[in-house]
N, C-alpha and C positions, 0 to 999 in steps of 0.2 A: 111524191116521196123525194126529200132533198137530197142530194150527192151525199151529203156526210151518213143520211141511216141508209144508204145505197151500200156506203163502204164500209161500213158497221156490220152488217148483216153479211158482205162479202167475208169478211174478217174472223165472223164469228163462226162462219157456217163452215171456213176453211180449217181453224183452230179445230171445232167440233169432231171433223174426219180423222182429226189427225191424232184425237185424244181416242175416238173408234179404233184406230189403228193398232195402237197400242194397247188398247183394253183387249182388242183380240188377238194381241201375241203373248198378254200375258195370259187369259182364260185358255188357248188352246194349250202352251204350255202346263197348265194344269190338270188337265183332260186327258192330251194324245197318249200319255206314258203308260196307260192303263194297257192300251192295245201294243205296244211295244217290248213289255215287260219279260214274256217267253224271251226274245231274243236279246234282248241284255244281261238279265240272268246267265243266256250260256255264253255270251263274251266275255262277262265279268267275273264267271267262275263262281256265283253262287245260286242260290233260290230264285226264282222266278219270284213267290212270293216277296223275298226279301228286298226286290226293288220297290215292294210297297213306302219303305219308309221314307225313299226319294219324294213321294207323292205326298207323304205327309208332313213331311217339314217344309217344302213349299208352301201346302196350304197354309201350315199353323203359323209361319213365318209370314206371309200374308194378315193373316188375323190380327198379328199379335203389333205390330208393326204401322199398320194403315191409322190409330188414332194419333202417332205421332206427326204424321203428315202436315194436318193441319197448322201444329204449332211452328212446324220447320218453314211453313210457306208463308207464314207470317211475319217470321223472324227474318230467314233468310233470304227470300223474293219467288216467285213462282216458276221465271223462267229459271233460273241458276237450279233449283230441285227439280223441274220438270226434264230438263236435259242431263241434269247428272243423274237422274234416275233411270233416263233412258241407257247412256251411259251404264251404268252399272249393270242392267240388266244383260243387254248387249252383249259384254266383256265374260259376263258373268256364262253368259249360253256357251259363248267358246271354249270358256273351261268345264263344262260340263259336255261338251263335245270330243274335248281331248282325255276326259276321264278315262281311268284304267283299273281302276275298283269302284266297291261300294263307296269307302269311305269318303272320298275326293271328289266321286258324284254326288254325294248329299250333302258335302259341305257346297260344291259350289249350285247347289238348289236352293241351299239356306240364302245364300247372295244374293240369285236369282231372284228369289222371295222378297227378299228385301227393298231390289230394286222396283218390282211389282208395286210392294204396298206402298210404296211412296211414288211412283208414275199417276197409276191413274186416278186415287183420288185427286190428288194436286191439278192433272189435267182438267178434273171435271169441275173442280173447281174454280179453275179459268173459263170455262166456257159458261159457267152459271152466272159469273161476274160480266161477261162481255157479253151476252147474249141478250139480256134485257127482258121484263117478258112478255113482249112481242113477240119476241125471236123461240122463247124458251121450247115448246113445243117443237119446233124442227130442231133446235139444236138434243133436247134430251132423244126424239126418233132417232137419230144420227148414234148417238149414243148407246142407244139398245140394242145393236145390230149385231154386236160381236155378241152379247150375253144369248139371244137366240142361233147365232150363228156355231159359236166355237161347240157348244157341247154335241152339236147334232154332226157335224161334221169331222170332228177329232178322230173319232175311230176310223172314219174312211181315211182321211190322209195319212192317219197314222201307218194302216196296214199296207197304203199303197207307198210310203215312204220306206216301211222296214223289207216289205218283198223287193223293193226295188236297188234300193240305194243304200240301203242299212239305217241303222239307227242313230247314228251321229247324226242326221238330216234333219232328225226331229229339232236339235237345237240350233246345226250352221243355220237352219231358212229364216234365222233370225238375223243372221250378223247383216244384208243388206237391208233389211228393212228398217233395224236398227240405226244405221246410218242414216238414211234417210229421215227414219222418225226425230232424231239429234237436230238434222241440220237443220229442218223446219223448226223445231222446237226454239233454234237460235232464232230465226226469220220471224215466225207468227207469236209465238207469244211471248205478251208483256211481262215486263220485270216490275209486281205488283208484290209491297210488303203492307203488313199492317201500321198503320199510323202511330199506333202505341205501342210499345217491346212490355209484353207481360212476361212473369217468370214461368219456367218451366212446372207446371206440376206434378213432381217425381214419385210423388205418392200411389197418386190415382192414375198414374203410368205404369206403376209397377202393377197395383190393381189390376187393373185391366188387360195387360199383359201375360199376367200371368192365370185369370178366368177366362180371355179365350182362346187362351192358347189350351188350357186343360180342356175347354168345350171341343174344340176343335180337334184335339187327340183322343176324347172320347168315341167323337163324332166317326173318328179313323178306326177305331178298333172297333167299334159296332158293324161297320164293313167288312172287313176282316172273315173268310169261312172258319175260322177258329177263332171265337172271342174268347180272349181273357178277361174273366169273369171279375177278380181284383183290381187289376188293373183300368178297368172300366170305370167301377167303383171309385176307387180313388182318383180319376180323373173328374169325375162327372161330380163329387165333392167338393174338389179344390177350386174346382171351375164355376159351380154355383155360390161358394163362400164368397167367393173371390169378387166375382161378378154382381151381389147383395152388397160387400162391401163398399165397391167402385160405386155403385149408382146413392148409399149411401150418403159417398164423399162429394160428389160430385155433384148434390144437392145444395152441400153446406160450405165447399170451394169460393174463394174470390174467383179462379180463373184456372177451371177444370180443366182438363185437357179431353174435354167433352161434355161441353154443356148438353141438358135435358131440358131446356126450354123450350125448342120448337116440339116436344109431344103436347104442351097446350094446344097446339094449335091440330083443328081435326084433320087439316087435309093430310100433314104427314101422318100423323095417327095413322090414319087410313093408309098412309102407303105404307109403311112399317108394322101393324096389327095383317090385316086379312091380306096384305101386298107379300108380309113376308113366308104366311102360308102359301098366297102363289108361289112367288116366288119358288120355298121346297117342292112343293108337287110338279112345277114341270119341271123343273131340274130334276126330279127321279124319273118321271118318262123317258129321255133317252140312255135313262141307263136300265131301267127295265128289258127295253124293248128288243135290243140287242142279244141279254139274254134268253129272254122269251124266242126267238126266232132262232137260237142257234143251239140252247140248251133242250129244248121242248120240242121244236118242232123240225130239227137238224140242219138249219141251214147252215152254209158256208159262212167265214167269218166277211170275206166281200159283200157277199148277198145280203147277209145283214146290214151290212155300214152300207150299202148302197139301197135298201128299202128303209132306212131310218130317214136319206136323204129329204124324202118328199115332205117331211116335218119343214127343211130347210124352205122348201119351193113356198109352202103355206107362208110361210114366216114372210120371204122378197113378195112373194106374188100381194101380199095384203099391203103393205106397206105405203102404197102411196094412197092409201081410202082410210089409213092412221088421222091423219090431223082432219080430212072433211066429216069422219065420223065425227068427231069430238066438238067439231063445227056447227055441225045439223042439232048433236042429240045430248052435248054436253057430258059433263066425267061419269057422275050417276048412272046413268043410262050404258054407257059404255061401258063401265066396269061390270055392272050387272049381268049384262049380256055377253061380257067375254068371260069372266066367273063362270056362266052358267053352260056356253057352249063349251068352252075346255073339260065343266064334268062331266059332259054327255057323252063326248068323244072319249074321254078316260071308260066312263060305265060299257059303252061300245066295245071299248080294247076286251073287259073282260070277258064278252062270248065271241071274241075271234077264235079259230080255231086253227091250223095246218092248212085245211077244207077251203078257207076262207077266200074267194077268188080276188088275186093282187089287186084288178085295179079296183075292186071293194076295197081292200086295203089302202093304198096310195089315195084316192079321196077321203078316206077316215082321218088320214098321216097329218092329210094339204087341209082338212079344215081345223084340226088340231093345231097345226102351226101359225095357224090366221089365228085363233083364240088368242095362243100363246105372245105374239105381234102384239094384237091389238092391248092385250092387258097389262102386258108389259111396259108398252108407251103410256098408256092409262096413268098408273100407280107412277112411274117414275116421276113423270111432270106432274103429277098432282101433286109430290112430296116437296117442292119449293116454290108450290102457288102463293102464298101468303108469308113464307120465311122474308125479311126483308134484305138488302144488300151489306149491313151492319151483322148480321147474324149469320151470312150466308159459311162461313169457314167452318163456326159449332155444329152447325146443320148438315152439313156434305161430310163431316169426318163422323157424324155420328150414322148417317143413311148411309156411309160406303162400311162401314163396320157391321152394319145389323145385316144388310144385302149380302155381303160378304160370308155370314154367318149361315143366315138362311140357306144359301145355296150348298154349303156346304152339308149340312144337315142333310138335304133331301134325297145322297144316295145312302147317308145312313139310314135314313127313317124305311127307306126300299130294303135295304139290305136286311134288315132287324125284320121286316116283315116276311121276306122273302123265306127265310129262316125260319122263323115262325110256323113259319106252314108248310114246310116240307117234305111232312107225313100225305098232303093231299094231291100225291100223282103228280104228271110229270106239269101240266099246265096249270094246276089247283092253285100252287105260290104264288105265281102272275096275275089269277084272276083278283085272290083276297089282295095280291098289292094295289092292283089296279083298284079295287074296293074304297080301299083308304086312303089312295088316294083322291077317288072320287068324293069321299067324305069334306076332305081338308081343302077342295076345292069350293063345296057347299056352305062351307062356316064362312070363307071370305066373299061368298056372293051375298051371304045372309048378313054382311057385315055391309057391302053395298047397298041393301034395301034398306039401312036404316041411316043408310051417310045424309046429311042437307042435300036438297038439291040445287041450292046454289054452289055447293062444293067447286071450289076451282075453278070459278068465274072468274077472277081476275087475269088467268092466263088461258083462258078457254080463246081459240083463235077466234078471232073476227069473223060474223058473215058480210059475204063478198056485196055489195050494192049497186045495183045496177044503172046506171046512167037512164 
């Protein structure tokens, strides 16, 4: 190996952390508030409920905002939006630290949001360009850490931050890491624009913009223990007109502001079709689960965020046997087998019981969260196995928007079900959620058995040869 792909791969692996970094200040940011909301409510003098809408214009502002990305890092260079995004975000926490109502807290979430949706596609964007793909497999692992890590762990720091220290800690534990995230941002990465300045397309901005910001608000009030029924309606309209529309324009565009050329191609296919039903299904697991052990079967709100953990330990504990899998047995194989072990462990959740002796449970938690690892590296790096370095900008703003989505959805799809069946005792809701989700895990393994099995050969690691 020469010095120079010596220092490439230094380079890229050190960018890749630092774009992790940030992907998991902004996911826990999106997550913690849930567990903190009792006590902000009575700081802030209103509904407990009512700090929902904090949570949701973060997300929507996230959604609505992340297709923009792309064209601003083209335009304006990657480092100058990577760092003032962090930047933004950062500033942004602080004033949502020094909030003293609702209204001042949601405006500076909206900011927040904002600085979100344009960090880490842009970031990941840099590390898809510098990474090469040799490298691409460690650097997309590196990547996935925070999307398995933040949602399993939010409720526990949350609760141990708001008994501790209050609830302003949810956003100061950002302003040093913020800095840090900045100044590396100046150091490692490059100041990369596109070659050609196309025009902005405000059309299919607003498009898009405004269908998934309505999915997205839909997706919030399907959550909600009181849905409004019209309201729903009318989201969930404006957002599919809307979103029919975009993908319309966006066919017939010189220079969409999200091309749809890489779904020719099967590997992202595959990681955006059966990737992005993963995706929703274990994103609802840990918000199921939580409830299940504290609604059902009375635990403490600790005891819960501290038995959710071992999802966590699956997730690190598997991690370094990610890329030799993929080595030995190829994407195929792998996805199959992570698809299928995720819905076993889902079908398992639903005859747990109270009864069920912990460490039964904490081995069900740690092979779940190996699944969840493995398929997750799976799908991600398959989605820019064959994208080429010319395409690489339409491709990353269109997989951070649809990822983005999915995840979102998958506490409503819980939530909507949960509800649903609430006539069936106190553990009956958990079992049927855990059902469908076992189902939607089954459509995207049945989508694996009929993927090529050359799929994602060109970036499948090397085996190692021995002397």
């Amino acid at each position: 190996m020469t010095a120079t792909m010596t220092t490439r791969r230094r380079s890229s692996t050190a960018v890749a952390v630092l774009v992790a970094g940030t992907y998991f200040m902004e996911l826990l940011d999106g997550t913690i508030l849930a567990t903190a909301a009792p006590a902000m409510g009575r700081d802030l003098g209103v509904d407990p409920a009512a700090v929902g809408v904090t949570i949701t214009a973060y997300l929507v502002t996230l959604a609505v905002f992340i297709p923009v990305s792309g064209w601003l890092t083209d335009r304006i260079g990657s480092r100058t939006v990577f760092a003032s995004a962090i930047a933004l975000f950062t500033v942004a926490s602080a004033l949502c630290a020094l909030s003293t109502g609702l209204v001042d807290l949601t405006i500076w979430r909206i900011v927040q949001g904002l600085g979100g949706a344009l960090m880490v596609p842009v970031g990941r964007l840099v590390v898809l360009r510098s990474a090469g793909r040799d490298q691409l497999v460690t650097a997309i692992a590196i990547l996935t850490w925070p999307a398995l890590a933040a949602p399993i762990i939010a409720p526990f720091v949350g609760g141990v931050l708001v008994d501790t220290v209050g609830w302003h800690w949810i956003f100061l534990i950002n302003l040093p890491l913020g800095v840090v995230a900045f100044v590396a941002a100046l150091v490692l990465v490059p100041q990369e624009r596109a070659p050609e300045r196309v025009p902005f397309d405000w059309f299919g901005s607003v498009l898009a913009c405004l269908g998934l910001g309505a999915l997205v608000v839909m997706a919030s009030l399907l959550a909600l223990d009181r849905v409004p029924i019209v309201a729903v309606v009318v989201a969930g309209v404006v957002g599919a007109v809307c979103c029919w529309s975009a993908v319309r324009h966006f066919r017939r565009a010189a220079h969409p502001i999200m091309g749809l050329d890489a779904f020719r191609l099967e590997t992202f296919r595959i990681s955006h079709a059966g990737g992005s039903l993963f995706r929703l299904a274990v994103s609802a697991v840990p918000f199921v689960l939580p409830l299940l052990f504290q609604d059902a079967w009375g635990w403490s709100a600790v005891l819960a965020g501290s038995a959710v953990l071992w999802v966590f330990v699956g997730n690190l504990g598997i991690k370094p046997m990610t890329t030799p899998f993929l080595r030995w047995f190829g994407y195929r194989a792998v996805i199959i087998v992570a698809t299928s072990v995720a819905a076993l462990t889902v079908v398992a959740m639903a005859f747990m019981t109270e009864d069920t002796p912990f460490w039964l449970l904490a081995v069900l938690l740690v092979v779940s969260g190996a699944a969840r690892s493995v398929g997750f590296t799976a799908y991600n790096t398959i989605a820019f196995a064959d994208v080429e370095q010319q395409d690489m900008t339409p491709a990353n703003t269109l997989s951070s928007t649809l990822q983005q989505t999915a995840a979102g959805f998958g506490v409503a799809v819980a939530a909507v079900v949960l509800r649903a069946a609430a006539g069936l005792g106190a553990s009956g809701p958990y079992q049927v959620t855990f059902w469908v989700i076992a189902v939607l895990l089954a459509v995207a393994c049945l989508e694996g058995l009929l993927m090529s099995r050359t799929a994602g050969e060109t970036v499948r690691p090397a085996r190692r040869v021995r002397a």
